[in-house]
C-alpha positions in Angstrom: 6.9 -27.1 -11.5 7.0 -23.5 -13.6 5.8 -20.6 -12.1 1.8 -22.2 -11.2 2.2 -21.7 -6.9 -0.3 -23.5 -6.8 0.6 -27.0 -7.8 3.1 -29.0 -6.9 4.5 -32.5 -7.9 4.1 -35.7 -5.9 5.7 -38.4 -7.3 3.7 -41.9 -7.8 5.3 -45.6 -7.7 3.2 -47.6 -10.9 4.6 -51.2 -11.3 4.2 -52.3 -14.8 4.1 -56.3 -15.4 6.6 -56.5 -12.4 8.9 -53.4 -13.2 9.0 -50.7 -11.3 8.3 -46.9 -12.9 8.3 -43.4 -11.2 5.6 -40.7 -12.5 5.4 -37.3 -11.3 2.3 -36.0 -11.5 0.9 -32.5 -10.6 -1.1 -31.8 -7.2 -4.0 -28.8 -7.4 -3.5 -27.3 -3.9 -7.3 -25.8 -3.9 -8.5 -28.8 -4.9 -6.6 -31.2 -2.2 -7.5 -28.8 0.8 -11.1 -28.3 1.8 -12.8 -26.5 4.6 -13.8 -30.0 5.7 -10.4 -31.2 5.5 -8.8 -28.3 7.6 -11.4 -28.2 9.9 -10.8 -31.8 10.7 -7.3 -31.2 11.2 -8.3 -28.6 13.3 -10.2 -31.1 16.3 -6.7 -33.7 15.4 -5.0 -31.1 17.5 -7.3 -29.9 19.8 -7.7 -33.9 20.8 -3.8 -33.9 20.8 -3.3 -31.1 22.7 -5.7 -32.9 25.7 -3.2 -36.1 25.3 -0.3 -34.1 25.5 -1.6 -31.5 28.5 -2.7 -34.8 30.6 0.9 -34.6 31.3 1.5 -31.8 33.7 5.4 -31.6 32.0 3.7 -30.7 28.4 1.8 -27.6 29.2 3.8 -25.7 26.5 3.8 -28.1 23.5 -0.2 -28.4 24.6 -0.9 -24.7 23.9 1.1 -24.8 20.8 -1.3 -27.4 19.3 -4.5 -25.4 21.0 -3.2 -22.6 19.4 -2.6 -24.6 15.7 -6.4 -26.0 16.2 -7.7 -22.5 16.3 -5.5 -21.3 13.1 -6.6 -24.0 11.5 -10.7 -24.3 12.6 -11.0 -20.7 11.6 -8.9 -21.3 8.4 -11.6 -23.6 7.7 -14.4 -21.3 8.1 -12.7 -18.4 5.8 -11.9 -21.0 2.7 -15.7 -21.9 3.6 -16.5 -18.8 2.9 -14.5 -18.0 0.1 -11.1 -16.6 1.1 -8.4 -18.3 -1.4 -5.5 -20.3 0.0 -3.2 -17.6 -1.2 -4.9 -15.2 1.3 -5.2 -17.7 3.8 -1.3 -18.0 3.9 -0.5 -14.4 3.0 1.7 -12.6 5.7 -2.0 -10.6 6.6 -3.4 -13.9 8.2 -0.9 -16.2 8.1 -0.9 -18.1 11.4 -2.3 -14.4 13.4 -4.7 -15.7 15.3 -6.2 -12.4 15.8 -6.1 -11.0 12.4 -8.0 -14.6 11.3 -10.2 -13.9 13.8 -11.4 -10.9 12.4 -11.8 -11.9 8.9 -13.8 -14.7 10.4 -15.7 -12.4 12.1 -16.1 -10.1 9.6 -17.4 -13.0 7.6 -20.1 -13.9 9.7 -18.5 -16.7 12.3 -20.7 -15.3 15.0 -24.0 -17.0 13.6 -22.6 -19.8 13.6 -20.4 -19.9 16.7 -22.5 -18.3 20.0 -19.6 -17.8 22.0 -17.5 -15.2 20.2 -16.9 -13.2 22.8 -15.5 -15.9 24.6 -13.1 -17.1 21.9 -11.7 -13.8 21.1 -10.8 -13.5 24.9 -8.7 -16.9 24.1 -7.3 -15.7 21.3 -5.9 -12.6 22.3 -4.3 -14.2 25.0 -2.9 -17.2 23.3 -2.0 -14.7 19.9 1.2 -12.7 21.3 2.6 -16.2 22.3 1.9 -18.3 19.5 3.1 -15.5 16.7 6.3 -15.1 18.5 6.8 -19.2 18.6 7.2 -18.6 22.2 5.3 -21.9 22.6 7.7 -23.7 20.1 11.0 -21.7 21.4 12.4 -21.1 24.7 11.6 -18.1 25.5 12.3 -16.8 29.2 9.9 -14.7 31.1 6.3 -14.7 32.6 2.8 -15.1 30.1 -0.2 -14.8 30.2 -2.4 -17.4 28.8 -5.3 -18.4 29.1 -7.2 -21.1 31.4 -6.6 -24.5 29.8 -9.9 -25.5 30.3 -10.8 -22.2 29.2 -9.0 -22.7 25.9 -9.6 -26.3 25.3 -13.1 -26.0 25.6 -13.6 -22.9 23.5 -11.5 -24.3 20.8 -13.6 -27.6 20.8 -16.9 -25.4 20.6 -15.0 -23.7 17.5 -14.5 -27.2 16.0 -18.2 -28.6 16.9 -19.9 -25.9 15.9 -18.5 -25.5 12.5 -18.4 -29.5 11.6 -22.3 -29.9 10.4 -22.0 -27.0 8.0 -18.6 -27.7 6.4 -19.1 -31.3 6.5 -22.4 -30.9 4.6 -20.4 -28.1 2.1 -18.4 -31.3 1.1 -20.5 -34.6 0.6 -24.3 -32.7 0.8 -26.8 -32.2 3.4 -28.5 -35.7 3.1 -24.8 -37.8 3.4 -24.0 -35.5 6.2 -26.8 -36.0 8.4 -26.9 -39.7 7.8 -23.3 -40.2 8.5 -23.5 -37.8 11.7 -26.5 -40.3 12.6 -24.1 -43.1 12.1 -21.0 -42.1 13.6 -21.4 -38.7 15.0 -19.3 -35.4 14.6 -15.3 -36.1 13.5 
């Protein structure tokens, strides 16, 4: 739809006294993805990468979703903080783990996450791999990655410690702490 990159067109089914009409309508990217949102997409694959690595035949497909919960958890904290989508998915960041990491950190992700020493360990070690698609691709060869449990529990420290803030950025402090109350965190 013209030259706006930043919408899109979804097309919506309205029935109309029993006939059928199609509508497109335009979709506002910045408004349709939230840190919230991204950051709960973020724990989605961190819990699917423990399904999937239960199996000791998945260890690859596991680390590619590890490595998609940490793009996307600190995604999450940038467009918190106020990096636009279009940076987010510029060829800078992109899905560099390491270069995300910085920004984050640049951006203050260490008050909020204690262990970022620990996570940029993870990172660097899952980074190489996941930018080449060497989790997604056959690639021959030895790697080194990190721990599993190493991983998984750093990136679901990433996810936990971000969800009160981000979750509280999107429906207010007072809705936040009464749903955490009532249903707890994701």
């Amino acid at each position: 739809m013209g030259s706006n990159p930043t919408l899109s067109a979804n097309v919506i089914v309205r029935v109309y006294g029993g006939a059928m009409g199609l509508e497109q309508v335009p979709v506002d990217e910045a408004g349709r993805t939230t840190p919230f949102g991204l950051l709960r997409f973020a724990e989605e694959y961190r819990r699917a990468a423990e399904i999937v690595h239960a199996d000791p035949k998945l260890i690859t497909p596991a680390f590619q979703l590890i490595g998609q919960s940490f793009e996307l958890a600190l995604k999450a904290f940038l467009l918190f903080k106020g990096v636009s989508l279009k940076d987010l998915r510029s060829k800078a960041l992109g899905h560099d783990l390491v270069a995300l990491w910085k920004r984050a950190d640049a951006e203050g992700i260490g008050l909020v996450y204690t262990h970022a020493d620990l996570a940029a360990g993870v990172i660097d070690l899952l980074n190489p791999h996941y930018m080449a698609h060497e989790f997604r691709y056959i690639v021959t060869g030895t790697k080194t990655i990190p721990a599993w449990d190493f991983a998984s529990n750093t990136a679901k420290y990433l996810t936990y410690s971000l969800h009160d803030d981000l979750l509280a950025h999107r429906i207010g402090e007072a809705a936040a702490k009464a749903r955490i109350e009532k249903v707890g965190r994701f």
